[in-house]
C-alpha positions in Angstrom: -85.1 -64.6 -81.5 -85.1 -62.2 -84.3 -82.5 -60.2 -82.4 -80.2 -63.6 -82.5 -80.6 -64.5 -85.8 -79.4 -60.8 -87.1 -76.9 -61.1 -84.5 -75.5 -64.6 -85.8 -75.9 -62.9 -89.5 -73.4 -59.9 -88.9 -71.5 -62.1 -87.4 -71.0 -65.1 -90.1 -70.7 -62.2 -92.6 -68.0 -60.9 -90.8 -66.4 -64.6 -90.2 -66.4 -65.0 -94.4 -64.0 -62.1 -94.9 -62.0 -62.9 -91.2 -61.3 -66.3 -93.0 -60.4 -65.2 -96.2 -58.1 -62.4 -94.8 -56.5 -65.8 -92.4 -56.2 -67.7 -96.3 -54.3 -65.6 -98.1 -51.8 -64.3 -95.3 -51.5 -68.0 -94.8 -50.7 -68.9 -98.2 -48.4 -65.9 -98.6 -46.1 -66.6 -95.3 -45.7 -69.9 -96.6 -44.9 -68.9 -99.6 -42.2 -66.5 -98.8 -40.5 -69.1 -96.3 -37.0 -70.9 -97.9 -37.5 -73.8 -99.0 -40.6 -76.1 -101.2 -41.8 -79.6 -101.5 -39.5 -79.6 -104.5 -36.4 -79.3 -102.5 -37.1 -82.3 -100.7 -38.2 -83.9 -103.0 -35.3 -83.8 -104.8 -33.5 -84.1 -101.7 -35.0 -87.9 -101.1 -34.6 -88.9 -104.6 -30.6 -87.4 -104.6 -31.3 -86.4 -107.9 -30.6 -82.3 -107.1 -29.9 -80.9 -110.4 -31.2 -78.0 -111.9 -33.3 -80.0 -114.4 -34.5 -82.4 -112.5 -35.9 -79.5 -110.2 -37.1 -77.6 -112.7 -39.7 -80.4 -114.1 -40.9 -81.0 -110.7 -41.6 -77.2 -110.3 -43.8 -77.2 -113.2 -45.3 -80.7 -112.0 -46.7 -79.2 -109.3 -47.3 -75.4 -110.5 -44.5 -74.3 -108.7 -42.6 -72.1 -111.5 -46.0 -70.0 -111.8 -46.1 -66.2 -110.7 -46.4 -66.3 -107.0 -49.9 -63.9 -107.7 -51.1 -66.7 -109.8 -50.7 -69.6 -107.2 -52.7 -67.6 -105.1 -56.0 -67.0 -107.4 -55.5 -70.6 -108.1 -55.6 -71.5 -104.3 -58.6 -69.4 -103.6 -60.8 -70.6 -106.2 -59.9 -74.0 -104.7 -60.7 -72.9 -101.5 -64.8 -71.9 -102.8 -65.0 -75.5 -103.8 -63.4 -76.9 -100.1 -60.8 -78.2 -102.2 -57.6 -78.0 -100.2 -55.8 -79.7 -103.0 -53.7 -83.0 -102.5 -50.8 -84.1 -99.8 -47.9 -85.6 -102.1 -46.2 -87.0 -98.7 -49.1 -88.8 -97.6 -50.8 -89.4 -101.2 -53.9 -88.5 -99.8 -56.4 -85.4 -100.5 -55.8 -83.2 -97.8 -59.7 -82.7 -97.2 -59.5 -86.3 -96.4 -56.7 -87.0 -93.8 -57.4 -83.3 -92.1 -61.4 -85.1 -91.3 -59.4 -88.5 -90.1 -57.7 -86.2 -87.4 -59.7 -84.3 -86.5 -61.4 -85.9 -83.7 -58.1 -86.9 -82.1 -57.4 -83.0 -81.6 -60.9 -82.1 -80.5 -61.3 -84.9 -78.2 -57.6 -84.2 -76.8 -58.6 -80.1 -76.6 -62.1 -80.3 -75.3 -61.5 -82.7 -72.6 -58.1 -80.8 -71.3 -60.5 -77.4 -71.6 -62.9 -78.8 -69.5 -60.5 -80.0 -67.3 -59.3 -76.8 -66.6 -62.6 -74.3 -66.5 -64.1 -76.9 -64.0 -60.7 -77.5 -61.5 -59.8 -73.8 -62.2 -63.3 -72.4 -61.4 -63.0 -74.7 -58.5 -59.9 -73.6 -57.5 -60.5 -69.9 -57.9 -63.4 -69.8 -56.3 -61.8 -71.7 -53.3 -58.9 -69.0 -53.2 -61.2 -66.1 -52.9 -63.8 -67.8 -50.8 -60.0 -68.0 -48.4 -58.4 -64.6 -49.1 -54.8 -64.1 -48.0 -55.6 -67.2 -45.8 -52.7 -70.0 -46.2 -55.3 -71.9 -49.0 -55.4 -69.0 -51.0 -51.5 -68.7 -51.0 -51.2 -72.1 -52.1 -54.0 -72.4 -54.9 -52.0 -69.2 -56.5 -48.5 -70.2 -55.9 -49.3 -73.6 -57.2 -51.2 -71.4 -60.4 -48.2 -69.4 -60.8 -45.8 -72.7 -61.2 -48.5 -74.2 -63.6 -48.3 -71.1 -65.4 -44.5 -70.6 -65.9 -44.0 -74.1 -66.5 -43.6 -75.4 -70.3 -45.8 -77.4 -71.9 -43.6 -79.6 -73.3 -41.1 -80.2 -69.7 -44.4 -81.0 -67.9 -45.3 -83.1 -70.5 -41.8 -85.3 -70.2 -42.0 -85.5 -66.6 -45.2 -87.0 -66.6 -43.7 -89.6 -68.8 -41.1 -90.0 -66.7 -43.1 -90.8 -63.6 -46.4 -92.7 -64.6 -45.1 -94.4 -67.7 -41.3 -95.0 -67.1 -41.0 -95.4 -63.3 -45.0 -96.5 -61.7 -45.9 -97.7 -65.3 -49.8 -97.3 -64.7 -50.3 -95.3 -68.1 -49.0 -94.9 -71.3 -46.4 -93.0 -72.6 -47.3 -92.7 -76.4 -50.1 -93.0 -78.5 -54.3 -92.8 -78.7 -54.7 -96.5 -78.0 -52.7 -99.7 -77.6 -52.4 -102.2 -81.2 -54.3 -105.3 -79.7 -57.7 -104.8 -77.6 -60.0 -107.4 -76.9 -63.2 -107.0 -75.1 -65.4 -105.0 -77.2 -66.2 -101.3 -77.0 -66.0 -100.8 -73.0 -62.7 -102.2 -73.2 -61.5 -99.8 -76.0 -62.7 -96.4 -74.7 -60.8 -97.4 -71.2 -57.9 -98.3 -73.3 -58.4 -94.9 -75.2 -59.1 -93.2 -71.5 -56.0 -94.3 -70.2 -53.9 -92.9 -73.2 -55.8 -89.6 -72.9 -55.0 -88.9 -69.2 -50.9 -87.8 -69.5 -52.0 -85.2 -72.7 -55.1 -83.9 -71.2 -53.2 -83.2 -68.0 -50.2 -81.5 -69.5 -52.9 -79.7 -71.8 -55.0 -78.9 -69.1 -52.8 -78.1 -65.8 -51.2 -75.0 -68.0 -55.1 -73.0 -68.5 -56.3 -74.3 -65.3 -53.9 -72.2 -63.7 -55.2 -69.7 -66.0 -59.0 -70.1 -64.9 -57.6 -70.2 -61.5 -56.2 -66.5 -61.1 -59.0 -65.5 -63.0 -61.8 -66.8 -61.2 -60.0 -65.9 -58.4 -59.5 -62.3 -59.4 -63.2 -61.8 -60.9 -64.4 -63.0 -57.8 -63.3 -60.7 -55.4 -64.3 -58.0 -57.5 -68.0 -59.2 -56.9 -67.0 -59.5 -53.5 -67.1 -55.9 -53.2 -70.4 -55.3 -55.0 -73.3 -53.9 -52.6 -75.7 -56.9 -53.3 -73.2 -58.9 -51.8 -73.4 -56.7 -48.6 -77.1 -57.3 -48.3 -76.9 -60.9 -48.7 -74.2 -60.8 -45.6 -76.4 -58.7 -43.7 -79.3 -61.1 -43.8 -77.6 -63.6 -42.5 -77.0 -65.9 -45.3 -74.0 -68.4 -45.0 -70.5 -67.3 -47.0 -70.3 -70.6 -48.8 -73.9 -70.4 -49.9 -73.1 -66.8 -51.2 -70.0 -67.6 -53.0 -71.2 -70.4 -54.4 -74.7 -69.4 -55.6 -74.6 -65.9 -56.0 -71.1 -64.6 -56.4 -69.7 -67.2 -58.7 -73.1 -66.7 -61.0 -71.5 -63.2 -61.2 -68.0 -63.9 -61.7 -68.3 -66.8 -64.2 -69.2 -64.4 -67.4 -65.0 -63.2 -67.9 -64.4 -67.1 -67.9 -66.9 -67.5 -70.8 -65.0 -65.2 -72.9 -61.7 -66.9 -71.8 -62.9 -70.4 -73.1 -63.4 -68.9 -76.7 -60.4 -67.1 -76.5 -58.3 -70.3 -75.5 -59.8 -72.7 -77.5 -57.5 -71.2 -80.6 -54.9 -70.9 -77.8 -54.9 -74.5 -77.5 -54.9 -75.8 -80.7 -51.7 -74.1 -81.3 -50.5 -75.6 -78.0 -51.6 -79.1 -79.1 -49.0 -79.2 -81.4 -46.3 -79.5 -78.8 -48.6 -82.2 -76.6 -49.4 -84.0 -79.6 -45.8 -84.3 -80.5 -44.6 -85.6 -77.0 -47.3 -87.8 -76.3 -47.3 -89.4 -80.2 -51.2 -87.9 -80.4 -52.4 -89.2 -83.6 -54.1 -85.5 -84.2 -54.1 -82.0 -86.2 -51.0 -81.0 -84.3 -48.6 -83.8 -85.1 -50.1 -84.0 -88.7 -48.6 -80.1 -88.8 -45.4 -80.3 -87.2 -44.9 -83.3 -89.6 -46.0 -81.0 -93.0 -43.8 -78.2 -92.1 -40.6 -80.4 -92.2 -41.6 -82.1 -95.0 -42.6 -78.5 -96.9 -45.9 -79.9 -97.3 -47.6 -76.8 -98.3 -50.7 -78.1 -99.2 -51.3 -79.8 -96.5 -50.3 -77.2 -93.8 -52.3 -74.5 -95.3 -55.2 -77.0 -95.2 -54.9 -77.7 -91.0 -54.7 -73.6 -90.9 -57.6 -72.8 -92.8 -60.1 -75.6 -91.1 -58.4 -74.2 -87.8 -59.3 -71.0 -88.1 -62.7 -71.8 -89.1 -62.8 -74.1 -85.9 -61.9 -71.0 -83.5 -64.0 -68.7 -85.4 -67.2 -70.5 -85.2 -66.2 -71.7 -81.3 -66.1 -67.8 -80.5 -69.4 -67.4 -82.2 -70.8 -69.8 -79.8 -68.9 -68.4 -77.0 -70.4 -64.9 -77.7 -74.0 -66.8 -77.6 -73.9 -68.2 -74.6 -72.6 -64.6 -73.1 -75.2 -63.3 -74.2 -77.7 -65.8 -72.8 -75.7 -66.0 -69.2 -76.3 -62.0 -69.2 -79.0 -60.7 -70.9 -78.2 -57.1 -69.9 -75.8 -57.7 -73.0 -77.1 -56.5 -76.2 -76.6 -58.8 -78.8 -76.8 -55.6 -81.5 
C-alpha cells in the first residue's frame, strides 16, 4: 500500500508540470493563430474601424504584451479561474461543468462498447484462426477502421432516422417527455445509440485486431501447451486462461484512447447535435472564443491525465509482476 501511495505521488507530481507544459503551449498556439474575439466582434456589430477595434482590445486585455497575457492566464489558472465566455456570457468554469457529463456519458458508454464487442470479437477471431470467422471479424475491423467518423456517422442518420425512423437524428433528448424518470432515461437511451455506435464501431475495430493479435501471441506460450496436453477444452482455455493473459495491452489501450476520443467527440458531437464538450469547442473556435477553448483544453487534459493514472493502477493490480516503482 505504501508502494501505491509513492507510486500515485511521483505520479501526480509529474501530472502538475505535464499540465502546465499542456497550458501554456495551449495558450500560445492560440495566440499566434489569425484572428481574435475582437475581430468578430467587430465583425457582428459592422462597426470595423481602427478605433472601434482598438477600445475593444484594451476591453478585454488584448493590446497587452503577448508575455503578459500569459502570466496573467496562469495566475488565473492557480485559482481555477478560466476567466469568462463573452459569446455565451457565462464564466467558462461554469458552462464547461454543464457539459461535461454529456461528453463523458457519450465517451464512456461508446468505450465500453468497443473494449467489450472488440474483446469479444478478438478473442473469437483467434479462438478461429485463418478459419472463414476469423477472416470476417478482421475484414469487417479493417472497414470499421478506414472508415470516417463522421460518413459513418451520416449514414446512420440516413438509415434509422431518415428512412426506418426508429431513432433520432439529433440531440440528447426530445423537448416534451412525460412519464417521469424511466421515461426520460429511455428517451435519453434512444438519442445515445446513433453517437455511441459511430463512436464506438471505429475503436472496436481497434480492440478487435488487438485482442486478436495479443492473443495468439499467448497462444504460443508453453503454459498453454500444458493446458492442451491435459486435456482441457480450447474454449475453456481461451476463455479463462488465455484471454486473462492477453487482456493487459488492452488496459493500456483504454487510457491511451480515452484522450483519443475526446478529440474524436468533437466530430460525433457535431453530427449528431451532442449537447457536450466537443460541440461547445467546435463552436468557440469559430467564434475566437479564446477563453473558452483554452478552458475545454485544459480540463481535458486533466481528464486524460488523471484517466491514464487509473489506467496504470489497475495494470498494475491485473499484473502484479509489474513494479509500481
Amino acid at each position: 500500500m505504501q508502494q501505491l501511495g509513492q507510486f500515485v505521488g511521483k505520479r501526480l507530481l509529474r501530472s502538475v508540470l505535464v499540465v502546465f507544459i499542456i497550458a501554456v503551449l495551449n495558450f500560445l498556439l492560440l495566440h499566434t493563430a489569425p484572428g481574435d474575439l475582437v475581430d468578430v466582434l467587430a465583425g457582428e456589430s459592422g462597426a470595423g474601424d481602427a478605433e472601434y477595434a482598438a477600445s475593444l482590445r484594451a476591453k478585454y486585455g488584448l493590446d497587452r504584451p503577448l508575455w503578459y497575457q500569459l502570466l496573467v492566464y496562469v495566475k488565473a489558472l492557480l485559482t481555477l479561474d478560466l476567466g469568462y465566455s463573452f459569446r455565451h456570457n457565462t464564466p467558462v468554469l461554469a458552462l464547461i461543468l454543464e457539459r461535461v457529463p454529456a461528453t463523458l456519458l457519450l465517451v464512456l458508454t461508446s468505450l465500453g462498447l468497443a473494449v467489450i464487442g472488440g474483446t469479444l470479437a478478438g478473442a473469437s477471431a483467434a479462438r478461429h484462426h485463418n478459419k472463414p470467422i476469423d477472416w470476417v471479424i478482421s475484414s469487417f475491423a479493417l472497414v470499421l477502421y478506414a472508415t470516417p467518423l463522421f460518413w459513418l456517422g451520416l449514414m446512420l442518420v440516413v438509415v434509422f432516422a431518415v428512412h426506418l425512423e426508429v431513432l433520432p437524428s439529433s440531440g440528447m433528448s426530445s423537448s416534451r417527455v412525460t412519464g417521469g424518470p424511466l421515461a426520460a432515461t429511455w428517451d435519453v437511451a434512444k438519442h445515445m445509440v446513433l453517437p455511441t455506435l459511430t463512436l464506438g464501431f471505429f475503436y472496436l475495430a481497434t480492440y478487435a485486431r488487438l485482442a486478436r493479435g495479443s492473443m495468439l501471441d499467448v497462444l504460443q506460450m508453453d503454459f498453454v501447451r500444458t493446458a492442451v496436453a491435459k486435456g482441457i477444452s480450447t474454449r475453456r482455455i481461451i476463455y479463462r486462461h488465455v484471454l486473462r493473459n492477453a487482456v493487459l495491452p488492452l488496459i493500456t489501450m483504454f487510457g491511451v484512447q480515452f484522450g483519443a476520443a475526446l478529440g474524436g467527440s468533437v466530430v460525433v458531437e457535431v453530427v449528431f447535435g451532442w449537447p457536450g464538450l466537443g460541440r461547445l469547442a467546435f463552436e468557440a473556435v469559430f467564434s475566437r472564443d479564446f477563453n473558452l477553448l483554452l478552458g475545454i483544453l485544459f480540463l481535458s487534459s486533466i481528464v486524460v491525465i488523471v484517466v491514464n493514472l487509473i489506467t496504470d493502477i489497475i495494470y498494475t493490480v491485473a499484473d502484479p509482476r509489474i513494479a509500481l516503482g
